[in-house]
PyMOL Python script that loads the backbone (N, CA, C, O; Angstrom):
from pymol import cmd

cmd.read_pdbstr("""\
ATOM      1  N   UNK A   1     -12.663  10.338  -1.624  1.00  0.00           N
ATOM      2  CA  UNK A   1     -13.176  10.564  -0.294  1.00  0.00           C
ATOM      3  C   UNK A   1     -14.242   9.518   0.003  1.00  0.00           C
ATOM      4  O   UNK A   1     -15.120   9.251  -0.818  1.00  0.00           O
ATOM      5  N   UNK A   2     -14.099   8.640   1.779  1.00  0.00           N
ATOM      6  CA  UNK A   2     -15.183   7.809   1.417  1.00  0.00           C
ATOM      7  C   UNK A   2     -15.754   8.379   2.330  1.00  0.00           C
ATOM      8  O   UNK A   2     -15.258   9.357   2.888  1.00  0.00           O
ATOM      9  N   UNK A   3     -16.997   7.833   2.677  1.00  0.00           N
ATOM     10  CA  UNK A   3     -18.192   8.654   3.548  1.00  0.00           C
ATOM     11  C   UNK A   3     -19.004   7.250   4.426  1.00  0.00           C
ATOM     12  O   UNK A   3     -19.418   6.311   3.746  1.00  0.00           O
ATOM     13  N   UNK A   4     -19.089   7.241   5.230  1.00  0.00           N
ATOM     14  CA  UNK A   4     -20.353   6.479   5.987  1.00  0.00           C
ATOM     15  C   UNK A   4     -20.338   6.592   7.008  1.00  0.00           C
ATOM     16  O   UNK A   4     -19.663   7.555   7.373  1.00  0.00           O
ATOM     17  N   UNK A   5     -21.055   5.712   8.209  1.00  0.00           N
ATOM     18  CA  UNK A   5     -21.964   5.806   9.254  1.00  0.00           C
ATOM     19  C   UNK A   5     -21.047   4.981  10.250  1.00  0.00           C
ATOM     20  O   UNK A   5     -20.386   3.950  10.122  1.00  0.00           O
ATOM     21  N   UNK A   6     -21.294   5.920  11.364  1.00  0.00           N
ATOM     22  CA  UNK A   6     -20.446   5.082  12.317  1.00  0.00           C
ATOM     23  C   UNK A   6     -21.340   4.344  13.810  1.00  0.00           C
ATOM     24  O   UNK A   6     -22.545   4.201  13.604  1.00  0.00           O
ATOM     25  N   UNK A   7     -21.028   4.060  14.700  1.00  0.00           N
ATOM     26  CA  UNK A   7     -22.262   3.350  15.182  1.00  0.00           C
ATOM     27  C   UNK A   7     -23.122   4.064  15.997  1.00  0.00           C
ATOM     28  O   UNK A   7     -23.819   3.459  16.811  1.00  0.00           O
ATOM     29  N   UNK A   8     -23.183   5.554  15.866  1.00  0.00           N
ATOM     30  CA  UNK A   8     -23.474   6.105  16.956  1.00  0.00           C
ATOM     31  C   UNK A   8     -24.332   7.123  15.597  1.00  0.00           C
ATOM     32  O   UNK A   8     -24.840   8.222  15.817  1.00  0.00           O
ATOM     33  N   UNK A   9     -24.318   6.472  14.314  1.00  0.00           N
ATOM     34  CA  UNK A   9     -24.904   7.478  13.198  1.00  0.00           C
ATOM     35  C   UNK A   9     -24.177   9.014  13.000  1.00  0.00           C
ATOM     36  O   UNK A   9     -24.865   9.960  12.617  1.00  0.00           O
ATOM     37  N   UNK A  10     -22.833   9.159  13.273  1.00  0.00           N
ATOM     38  CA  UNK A  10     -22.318   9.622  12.917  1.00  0.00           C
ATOM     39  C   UNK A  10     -21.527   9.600  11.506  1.00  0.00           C
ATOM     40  O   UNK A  10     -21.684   8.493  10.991  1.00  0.00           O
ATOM     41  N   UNK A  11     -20.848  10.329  10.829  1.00  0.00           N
ATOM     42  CA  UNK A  11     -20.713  10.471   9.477  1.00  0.00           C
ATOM     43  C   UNK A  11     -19.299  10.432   9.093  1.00  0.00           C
ATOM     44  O   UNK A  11     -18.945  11.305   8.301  1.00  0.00           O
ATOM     45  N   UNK A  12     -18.316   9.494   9.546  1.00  0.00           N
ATOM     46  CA  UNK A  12     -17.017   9.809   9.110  1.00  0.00           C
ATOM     47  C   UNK A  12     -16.426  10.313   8.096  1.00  0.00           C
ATOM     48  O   UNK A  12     -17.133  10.230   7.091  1.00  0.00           O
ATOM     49  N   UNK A  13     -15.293  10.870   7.897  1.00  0.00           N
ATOM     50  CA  UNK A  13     -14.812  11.048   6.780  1.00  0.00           C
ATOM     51  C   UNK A  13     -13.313  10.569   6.479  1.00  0.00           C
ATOM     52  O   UNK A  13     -12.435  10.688   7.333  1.00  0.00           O
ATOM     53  N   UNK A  14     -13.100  10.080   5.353  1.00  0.00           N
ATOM     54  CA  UNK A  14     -11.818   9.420   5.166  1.00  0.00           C
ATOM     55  C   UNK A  14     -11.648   9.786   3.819  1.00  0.00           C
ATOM     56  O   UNK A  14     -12.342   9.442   2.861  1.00  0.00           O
ATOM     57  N   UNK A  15     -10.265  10.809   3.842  1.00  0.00           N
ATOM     58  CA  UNK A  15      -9.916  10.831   2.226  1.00  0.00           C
ATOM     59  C   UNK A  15      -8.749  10.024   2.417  1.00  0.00           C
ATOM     60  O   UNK A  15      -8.220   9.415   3.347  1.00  0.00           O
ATOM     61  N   UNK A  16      -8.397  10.379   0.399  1.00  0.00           N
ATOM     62  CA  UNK A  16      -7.262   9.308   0.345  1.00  0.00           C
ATOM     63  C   UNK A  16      -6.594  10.160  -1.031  1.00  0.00           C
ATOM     64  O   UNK A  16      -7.101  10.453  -2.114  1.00  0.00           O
ATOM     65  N   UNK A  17      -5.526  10.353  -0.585  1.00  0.00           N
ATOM     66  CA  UNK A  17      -4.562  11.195  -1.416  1.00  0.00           C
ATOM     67  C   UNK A  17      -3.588  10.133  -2.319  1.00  0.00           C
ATOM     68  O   UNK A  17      -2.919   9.215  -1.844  1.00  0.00           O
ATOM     69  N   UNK A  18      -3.700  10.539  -3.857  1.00  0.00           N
ATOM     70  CA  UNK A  18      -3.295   9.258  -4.764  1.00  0.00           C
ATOM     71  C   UNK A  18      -1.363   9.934  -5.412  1.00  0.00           C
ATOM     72  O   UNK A  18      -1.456  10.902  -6.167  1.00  0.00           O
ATOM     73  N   UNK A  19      -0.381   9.616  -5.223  1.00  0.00           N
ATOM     74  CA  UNK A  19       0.600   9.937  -5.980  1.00  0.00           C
ATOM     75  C   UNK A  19       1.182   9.239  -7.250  1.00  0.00           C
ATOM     76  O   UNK A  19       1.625   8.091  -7.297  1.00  0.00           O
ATOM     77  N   UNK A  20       1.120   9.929  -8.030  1.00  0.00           N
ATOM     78  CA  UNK A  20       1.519   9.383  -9.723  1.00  0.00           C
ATOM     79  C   UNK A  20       2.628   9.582 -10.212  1.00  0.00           C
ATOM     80  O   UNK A  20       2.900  10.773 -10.059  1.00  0.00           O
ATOM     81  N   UNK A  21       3.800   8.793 -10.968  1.00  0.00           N
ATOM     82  CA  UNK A  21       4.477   9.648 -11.854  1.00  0.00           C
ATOM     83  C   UNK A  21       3.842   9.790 -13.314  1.00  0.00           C
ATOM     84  O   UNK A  21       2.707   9.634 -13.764  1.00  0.00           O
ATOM     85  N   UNK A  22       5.294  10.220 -13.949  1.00  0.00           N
ATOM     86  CA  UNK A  22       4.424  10.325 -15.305  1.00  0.00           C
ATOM     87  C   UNK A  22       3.674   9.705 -16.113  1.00  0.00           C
ATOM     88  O   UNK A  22       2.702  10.158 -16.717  1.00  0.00           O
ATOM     89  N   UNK A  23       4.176   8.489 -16.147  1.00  0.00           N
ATOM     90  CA  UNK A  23       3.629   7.406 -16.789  1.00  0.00           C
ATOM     91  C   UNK A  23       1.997   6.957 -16.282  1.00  0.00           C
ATOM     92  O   UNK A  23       1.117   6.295 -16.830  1.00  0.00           O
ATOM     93  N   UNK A  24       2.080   7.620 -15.057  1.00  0.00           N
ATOM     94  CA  UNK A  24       0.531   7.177 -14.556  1.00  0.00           C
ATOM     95  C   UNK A  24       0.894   6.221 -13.591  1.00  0.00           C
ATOM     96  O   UNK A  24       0.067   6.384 -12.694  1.00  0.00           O
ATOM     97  N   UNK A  25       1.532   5.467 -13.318  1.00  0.00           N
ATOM     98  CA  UNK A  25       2.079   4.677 -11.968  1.00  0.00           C
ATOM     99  C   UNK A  25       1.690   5.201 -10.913  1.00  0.00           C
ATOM    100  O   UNK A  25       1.895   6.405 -10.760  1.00  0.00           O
ATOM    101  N   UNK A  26       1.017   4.437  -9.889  1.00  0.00           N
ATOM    102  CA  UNK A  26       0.961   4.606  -8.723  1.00  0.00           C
ATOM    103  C   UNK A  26       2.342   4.710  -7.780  1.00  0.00           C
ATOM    104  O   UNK A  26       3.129   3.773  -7.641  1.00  0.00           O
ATOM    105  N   UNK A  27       2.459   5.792  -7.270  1.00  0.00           N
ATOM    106  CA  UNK A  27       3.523   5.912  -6.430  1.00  0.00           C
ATOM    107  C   UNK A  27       3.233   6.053  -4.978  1.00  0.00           C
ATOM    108  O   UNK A  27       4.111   5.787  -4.158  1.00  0.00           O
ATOM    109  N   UNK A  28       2.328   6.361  -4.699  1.00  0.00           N
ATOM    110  CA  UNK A  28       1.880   6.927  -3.182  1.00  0.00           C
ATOM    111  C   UNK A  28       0.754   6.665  -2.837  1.00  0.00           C
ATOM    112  O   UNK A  28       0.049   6.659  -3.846  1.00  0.00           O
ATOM    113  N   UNK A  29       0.036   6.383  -1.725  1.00  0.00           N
ATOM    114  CA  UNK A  29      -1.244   6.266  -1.438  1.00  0.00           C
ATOM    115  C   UNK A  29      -1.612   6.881  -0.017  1.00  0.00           C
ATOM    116  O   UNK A  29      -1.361   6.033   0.839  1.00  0.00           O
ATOM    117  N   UNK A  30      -2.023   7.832   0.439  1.00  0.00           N
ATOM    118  CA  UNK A  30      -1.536   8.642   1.820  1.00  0.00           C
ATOM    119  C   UNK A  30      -3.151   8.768   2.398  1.00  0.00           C
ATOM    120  O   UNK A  30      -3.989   9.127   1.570  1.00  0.00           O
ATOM    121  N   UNK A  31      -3.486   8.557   3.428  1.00  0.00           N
ATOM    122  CA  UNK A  31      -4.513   9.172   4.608  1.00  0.00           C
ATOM    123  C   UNK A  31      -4.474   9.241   5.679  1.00  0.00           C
ATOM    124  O   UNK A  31      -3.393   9.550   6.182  1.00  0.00           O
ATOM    125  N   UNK A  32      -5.453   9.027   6.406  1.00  0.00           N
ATOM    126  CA  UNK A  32      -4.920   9.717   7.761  1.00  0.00           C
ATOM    127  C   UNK A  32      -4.593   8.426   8.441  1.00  0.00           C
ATOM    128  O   UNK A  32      -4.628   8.604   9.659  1.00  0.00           O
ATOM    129  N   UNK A  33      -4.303   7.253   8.138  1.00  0.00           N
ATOM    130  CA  UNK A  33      -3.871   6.276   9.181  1.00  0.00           C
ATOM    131  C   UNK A  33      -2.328   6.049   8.621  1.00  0.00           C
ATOM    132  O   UNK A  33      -1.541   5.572   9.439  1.00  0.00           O
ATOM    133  N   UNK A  34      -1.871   6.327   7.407  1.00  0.00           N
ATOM    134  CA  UNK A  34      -0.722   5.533   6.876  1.00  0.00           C
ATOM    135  C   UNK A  34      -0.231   6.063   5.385  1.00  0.00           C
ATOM    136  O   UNK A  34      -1.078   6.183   4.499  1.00  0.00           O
ATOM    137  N   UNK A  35       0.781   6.292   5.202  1.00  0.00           N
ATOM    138  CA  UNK A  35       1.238   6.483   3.770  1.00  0.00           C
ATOM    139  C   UNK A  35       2.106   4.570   3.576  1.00  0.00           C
ATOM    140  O   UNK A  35       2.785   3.863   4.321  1.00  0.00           O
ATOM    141  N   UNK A  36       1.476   4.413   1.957  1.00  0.00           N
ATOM    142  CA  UNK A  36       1.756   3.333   1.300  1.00  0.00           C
ATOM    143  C   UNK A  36       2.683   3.705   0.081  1.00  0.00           C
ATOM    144  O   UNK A  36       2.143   4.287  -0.860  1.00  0.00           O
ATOM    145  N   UNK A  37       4.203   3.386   0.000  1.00  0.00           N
ATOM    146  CA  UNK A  37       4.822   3.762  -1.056  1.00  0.00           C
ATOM    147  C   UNK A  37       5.114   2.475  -1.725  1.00  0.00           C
ATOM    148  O   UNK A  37       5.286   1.407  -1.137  1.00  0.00           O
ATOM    149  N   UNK A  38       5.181   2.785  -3.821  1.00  0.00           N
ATOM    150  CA  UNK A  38       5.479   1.631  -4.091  1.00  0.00           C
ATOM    151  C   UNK A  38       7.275   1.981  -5.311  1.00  0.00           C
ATOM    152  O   UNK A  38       7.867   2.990  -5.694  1.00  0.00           O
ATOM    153  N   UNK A  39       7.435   0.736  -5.445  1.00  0.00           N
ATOM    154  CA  UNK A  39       8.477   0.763  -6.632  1.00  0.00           C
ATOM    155  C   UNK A  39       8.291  -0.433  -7.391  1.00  0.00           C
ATOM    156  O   UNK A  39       7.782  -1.484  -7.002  1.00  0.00           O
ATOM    157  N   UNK A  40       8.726  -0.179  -8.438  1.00  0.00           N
ATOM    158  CA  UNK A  40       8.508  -0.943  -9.736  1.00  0.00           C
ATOM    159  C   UNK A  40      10.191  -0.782 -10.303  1.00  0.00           C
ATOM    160  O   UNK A  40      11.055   0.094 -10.277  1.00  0.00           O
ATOM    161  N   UNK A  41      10.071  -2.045 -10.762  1.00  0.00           N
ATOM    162  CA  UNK A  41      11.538  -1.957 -11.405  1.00  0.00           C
ATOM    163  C   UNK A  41      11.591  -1.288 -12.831  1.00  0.00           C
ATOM    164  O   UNK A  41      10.848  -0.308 -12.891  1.00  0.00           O
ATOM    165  N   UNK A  42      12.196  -1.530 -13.863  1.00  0.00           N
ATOM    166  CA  UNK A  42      12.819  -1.356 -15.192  1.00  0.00           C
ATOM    167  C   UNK A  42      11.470  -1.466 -16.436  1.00  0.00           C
ATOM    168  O   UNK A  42      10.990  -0.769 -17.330  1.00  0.00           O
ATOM    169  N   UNK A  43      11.242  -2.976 -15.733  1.00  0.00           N
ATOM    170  CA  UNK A  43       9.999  -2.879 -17.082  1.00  0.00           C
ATOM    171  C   UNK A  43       8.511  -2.866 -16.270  1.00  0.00           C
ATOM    172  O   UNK A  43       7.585  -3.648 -16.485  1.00  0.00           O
ATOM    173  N   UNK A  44       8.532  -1.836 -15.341  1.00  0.00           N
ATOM    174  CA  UNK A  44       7.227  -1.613 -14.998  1.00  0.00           C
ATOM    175  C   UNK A  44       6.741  -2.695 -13.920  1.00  0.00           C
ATOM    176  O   UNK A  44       5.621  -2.678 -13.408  1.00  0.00           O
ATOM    177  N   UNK A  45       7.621  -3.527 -13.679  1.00  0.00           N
ATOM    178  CA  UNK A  45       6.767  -4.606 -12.486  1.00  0.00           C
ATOM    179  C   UNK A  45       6.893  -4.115 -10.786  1.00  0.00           C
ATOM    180  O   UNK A  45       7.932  -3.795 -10.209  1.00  0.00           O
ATOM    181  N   UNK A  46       5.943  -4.151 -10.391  1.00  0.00           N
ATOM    182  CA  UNK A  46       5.652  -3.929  -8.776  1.00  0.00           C
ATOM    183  C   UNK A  46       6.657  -5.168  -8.292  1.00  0.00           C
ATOM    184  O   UNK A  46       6.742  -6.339  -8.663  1.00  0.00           O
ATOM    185  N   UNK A  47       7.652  -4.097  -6.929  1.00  0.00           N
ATOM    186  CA  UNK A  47       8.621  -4.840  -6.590  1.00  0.00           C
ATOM    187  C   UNK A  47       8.011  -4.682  -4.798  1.00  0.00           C
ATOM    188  O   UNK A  47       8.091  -5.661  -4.057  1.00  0.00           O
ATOM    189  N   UNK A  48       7.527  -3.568  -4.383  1.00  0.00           N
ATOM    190  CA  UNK A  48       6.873  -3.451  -3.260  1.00  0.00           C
ATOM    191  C   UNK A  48       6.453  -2.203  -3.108  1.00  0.00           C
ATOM    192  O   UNK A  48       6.798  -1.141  -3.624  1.00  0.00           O
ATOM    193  N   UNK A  49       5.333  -2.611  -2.003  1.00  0.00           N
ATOM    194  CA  UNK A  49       4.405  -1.901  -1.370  1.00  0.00           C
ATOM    195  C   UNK A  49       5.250  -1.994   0.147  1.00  0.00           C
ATOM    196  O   UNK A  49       5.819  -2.967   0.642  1.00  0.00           O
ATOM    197  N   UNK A  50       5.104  -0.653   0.651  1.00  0.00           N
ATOM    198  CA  UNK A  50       5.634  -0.402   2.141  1.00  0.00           C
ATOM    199  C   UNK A  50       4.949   0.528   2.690  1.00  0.00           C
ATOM    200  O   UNK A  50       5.019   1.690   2.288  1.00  0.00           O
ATOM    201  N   UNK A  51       4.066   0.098   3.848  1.00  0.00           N
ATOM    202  CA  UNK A  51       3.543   0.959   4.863  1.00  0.00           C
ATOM    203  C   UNK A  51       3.965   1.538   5.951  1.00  0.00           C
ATOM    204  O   UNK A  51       3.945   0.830   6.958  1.00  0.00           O
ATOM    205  N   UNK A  52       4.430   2.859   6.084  1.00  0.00           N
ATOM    206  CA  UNK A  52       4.335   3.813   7.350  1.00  0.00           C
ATOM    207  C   UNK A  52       3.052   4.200   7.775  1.00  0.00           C
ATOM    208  O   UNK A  52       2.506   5.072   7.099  1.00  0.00           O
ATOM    209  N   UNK A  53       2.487   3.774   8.684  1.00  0.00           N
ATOM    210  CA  UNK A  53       2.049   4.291   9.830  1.00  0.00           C
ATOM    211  C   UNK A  53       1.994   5.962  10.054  1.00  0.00           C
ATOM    212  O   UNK A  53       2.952   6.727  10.158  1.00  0.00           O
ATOM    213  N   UNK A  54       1.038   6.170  10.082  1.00  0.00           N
ATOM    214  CA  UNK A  54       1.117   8.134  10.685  1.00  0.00           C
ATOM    215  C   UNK A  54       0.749   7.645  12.168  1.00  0.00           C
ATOM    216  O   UNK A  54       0.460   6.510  12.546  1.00  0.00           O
ATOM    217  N   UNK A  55       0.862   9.050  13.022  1.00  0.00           N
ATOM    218  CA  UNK A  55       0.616   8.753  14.648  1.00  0.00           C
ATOM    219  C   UNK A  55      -0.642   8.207  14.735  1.00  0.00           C
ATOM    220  O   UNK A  55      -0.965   7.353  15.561  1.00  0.00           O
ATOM    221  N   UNK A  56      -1.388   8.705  13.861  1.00  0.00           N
ATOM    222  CA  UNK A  56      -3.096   8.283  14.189  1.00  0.00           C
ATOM    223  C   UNK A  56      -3.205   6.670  13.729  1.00  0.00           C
ATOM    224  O   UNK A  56      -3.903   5.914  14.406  1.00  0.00           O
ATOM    225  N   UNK A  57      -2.639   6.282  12.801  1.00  0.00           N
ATOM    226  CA  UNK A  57      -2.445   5.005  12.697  1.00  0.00           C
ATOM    227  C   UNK A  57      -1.834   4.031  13.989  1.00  0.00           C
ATOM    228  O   UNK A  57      -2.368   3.167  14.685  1.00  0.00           O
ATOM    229  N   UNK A  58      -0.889   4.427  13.963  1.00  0.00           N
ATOM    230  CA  UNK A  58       0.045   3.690  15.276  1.00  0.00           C
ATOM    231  C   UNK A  58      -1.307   3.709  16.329  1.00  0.00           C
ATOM    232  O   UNK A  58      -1.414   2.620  16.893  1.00  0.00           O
ATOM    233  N   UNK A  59      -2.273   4.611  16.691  1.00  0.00           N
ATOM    234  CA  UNK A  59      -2.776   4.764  17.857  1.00  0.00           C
ATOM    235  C   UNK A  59      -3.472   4.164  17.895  1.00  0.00           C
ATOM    236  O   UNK A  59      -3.875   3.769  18.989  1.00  0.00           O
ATOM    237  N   UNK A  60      -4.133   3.660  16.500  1.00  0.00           N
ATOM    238  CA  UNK A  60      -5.156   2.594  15.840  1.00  0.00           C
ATOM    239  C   UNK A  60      -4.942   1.063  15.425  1.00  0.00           C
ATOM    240  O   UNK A  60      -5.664   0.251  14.847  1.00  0.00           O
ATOM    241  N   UNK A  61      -3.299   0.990  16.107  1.00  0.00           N
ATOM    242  CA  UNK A  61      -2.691  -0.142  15.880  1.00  0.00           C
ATOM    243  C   UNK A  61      -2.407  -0.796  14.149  1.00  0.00           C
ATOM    244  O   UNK A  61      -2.498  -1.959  13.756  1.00  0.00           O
ATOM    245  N   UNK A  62      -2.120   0.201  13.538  1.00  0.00           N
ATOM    246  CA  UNK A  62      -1.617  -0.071  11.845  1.00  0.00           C
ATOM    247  C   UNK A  62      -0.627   0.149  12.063  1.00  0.00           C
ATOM    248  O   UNK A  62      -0.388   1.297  12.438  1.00  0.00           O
ATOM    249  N   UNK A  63       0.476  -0.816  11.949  1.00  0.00           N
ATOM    250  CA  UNK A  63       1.898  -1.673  11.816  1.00  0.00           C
ATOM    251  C   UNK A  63       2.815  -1.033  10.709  1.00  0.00           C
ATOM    252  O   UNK A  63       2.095  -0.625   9.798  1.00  0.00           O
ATOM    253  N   UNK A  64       3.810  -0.860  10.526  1.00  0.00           N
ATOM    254  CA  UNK A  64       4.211  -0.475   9.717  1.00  0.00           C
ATOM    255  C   UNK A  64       4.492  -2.237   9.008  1.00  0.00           C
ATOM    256  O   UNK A  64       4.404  -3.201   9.769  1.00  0.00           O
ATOM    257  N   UNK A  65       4.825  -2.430   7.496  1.00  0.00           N
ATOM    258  CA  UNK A  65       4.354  -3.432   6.695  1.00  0.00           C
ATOM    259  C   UNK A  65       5.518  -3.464   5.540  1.00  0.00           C
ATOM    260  O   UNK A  65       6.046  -2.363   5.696  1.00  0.00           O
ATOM    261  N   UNK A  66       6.104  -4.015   4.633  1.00  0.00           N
ATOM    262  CA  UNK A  66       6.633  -4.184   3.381  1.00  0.00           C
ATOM    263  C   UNK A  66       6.587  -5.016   3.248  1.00  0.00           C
ATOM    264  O   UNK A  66       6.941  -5.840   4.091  1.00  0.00           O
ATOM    265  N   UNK A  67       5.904  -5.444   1.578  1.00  0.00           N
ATOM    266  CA  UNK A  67       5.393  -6.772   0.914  1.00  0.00           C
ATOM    267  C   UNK A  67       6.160  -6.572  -0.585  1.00  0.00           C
ATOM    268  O   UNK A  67       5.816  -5.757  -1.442  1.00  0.00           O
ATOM    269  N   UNK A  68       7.369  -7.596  -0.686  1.00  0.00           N
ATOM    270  CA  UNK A  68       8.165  -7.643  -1.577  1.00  0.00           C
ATOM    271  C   UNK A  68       7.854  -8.621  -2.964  1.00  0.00           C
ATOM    272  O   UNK A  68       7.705  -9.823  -2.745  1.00  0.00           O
ATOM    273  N   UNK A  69       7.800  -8.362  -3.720  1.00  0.00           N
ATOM    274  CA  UNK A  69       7.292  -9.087  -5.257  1.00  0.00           C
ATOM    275  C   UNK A  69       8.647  -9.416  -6.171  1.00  0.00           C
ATOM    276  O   UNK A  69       9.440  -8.527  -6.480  1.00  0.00           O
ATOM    277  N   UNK A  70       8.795 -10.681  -6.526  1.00  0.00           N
ATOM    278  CA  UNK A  70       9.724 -11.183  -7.530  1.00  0.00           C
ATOM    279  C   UNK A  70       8.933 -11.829  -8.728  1.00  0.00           C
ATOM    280  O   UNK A  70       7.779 -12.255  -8.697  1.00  0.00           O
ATOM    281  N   UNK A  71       9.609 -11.813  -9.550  1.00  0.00           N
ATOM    282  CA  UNK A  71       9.974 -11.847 -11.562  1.00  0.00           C
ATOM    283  C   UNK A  71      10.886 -12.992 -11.799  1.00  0.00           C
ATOM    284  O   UNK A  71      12.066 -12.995 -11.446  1.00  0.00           O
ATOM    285  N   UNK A  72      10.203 -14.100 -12.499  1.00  0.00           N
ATOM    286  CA  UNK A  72      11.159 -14.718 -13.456  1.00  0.00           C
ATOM    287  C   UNK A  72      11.702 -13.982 -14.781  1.00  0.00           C
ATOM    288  O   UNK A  72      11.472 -12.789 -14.979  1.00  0.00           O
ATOM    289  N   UNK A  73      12.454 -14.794 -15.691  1.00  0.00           N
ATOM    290  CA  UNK A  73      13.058 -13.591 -16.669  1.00  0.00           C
ATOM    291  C   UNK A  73      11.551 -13.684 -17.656  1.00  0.00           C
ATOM    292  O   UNK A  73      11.491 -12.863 -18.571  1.00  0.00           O
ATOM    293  N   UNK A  74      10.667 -14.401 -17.531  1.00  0.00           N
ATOM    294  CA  UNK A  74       9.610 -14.008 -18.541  1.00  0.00           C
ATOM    295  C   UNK A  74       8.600 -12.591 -17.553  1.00  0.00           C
ATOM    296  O   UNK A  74       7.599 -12.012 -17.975  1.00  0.00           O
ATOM    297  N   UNK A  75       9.134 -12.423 -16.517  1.00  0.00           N
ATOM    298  CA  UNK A  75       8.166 -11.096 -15.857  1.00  0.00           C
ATOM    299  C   UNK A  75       6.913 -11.684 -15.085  1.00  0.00           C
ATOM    300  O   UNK A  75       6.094 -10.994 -14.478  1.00  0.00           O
ATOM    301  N   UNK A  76       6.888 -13.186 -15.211  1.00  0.00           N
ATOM    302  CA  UNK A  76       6.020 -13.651 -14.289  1.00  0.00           C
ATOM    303  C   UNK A  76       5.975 -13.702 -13.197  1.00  0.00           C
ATOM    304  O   UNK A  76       6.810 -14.561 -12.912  1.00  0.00           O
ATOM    305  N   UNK A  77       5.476 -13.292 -12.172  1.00  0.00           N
ATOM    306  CA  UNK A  77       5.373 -13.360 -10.541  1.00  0.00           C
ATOM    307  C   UNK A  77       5.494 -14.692 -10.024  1.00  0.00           C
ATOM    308  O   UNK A  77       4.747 -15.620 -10.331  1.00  0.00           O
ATOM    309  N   UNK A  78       6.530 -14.759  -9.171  1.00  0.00           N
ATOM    310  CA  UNK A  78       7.307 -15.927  -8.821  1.00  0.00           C
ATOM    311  C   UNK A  78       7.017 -16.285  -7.778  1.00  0.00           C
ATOM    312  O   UNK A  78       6.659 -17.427  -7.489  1.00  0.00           O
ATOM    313  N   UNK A  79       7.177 -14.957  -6.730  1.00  0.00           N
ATOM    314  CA  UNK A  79       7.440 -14.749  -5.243  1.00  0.00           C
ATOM    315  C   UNK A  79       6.207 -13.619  -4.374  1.00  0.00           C
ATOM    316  O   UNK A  79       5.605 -13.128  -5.328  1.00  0.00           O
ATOM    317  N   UNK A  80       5.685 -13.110  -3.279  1.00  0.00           N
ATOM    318  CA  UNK A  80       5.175 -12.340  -3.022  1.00  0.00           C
ATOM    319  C   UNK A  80       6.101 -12.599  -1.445  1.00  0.00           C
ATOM    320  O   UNK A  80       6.163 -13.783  -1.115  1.00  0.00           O
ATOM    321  N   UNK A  81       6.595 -11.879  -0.767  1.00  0.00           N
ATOM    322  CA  UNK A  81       7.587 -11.859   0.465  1.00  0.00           C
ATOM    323  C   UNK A  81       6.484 -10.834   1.550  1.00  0.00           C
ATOM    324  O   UNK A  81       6.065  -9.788   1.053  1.00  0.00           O
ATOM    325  N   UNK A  82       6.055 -11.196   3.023  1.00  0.00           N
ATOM    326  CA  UNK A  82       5.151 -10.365   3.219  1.00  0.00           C
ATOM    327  C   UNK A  82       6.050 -10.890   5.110  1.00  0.00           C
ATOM    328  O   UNK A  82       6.671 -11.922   5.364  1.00  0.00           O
ATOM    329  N   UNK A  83       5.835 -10.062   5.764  1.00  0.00           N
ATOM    330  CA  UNK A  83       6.299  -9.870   7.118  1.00  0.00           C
ATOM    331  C   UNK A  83       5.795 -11.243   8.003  1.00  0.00           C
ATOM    332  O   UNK A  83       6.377 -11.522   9.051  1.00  0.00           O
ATOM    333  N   UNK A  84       4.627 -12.103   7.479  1.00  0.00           N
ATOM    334  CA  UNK A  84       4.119 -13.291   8.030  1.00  0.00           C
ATOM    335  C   UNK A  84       4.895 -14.509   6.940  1.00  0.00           C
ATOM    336  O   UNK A  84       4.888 -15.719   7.164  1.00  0.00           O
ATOM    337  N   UNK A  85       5.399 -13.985   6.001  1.00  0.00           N
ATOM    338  CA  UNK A  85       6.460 -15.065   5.278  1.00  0.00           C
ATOM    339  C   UNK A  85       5.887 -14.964   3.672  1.00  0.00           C
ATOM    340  O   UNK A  85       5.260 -14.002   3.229  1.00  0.00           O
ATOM    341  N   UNK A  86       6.210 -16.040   3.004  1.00  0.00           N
ATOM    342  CA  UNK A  86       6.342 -15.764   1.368  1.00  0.00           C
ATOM    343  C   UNK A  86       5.655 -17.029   0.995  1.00  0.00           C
ATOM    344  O   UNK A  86       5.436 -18.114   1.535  1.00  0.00           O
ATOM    345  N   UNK A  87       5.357 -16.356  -0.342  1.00  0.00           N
ATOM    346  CA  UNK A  87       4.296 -17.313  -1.240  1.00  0.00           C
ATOM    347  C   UNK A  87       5.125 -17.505  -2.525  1.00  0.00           C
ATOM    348  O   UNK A  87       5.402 -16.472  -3.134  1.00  0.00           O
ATOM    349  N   UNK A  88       5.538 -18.614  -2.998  1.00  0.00           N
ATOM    350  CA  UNK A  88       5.778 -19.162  -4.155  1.00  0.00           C
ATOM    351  C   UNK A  88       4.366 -19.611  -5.028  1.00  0.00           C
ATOM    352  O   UNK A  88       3.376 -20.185  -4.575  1.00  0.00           O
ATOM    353  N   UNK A  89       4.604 -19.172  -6.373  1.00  0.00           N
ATOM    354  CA  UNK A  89       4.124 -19.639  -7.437  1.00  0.00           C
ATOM    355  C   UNK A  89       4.546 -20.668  -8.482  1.00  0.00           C
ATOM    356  O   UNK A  89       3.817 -20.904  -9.446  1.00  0.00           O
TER     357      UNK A  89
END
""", "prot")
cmd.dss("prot")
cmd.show_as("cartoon", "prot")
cmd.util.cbc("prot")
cmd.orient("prot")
């Protein structure tokens, strides 16, 4: 939960709901502007992050988003693929 001051000295509040599988992997990341889902392939590497938007998001102008990640065969990050275009390594 984060907490601070808004400009009028008001006190927002923003939680943030975490989803795991077993292994402890991040699977989910949810609040009130957007749920962030991820997948990982075979040996554990992040293949993407994808943002939905909740209504309160959209109203706040948060986009829905997917940022795609590639692997050479040593598991090194090659590629990062993002909606404004891609980054080679």
């Amino acid at each position: 939960e984060e907490i601070g001051y808004g400009e009028k000295g008001e006190q927002p509040r923003r939680s943030t709901h975490l989803e795991r599988d077993p292994i402890g992997r991040l699977l989910a990341k949810l609040n009130d502007d957007a749920r962030q889902d991820y997948a990982y392939d075979d040996g554990d590497r992040l293949l993407s992050i994808e943002r939905k938007p909740t209504d309160t998001g959209r109203k706040l102008g948060v986009a829905a988003e997917k940022l795609e990640f590639a692997y050479d065969l040593l598991g090194r990050l090659i590629t990062e693929t993002t909606p404004q275009g891609a980054l080679a390594y």
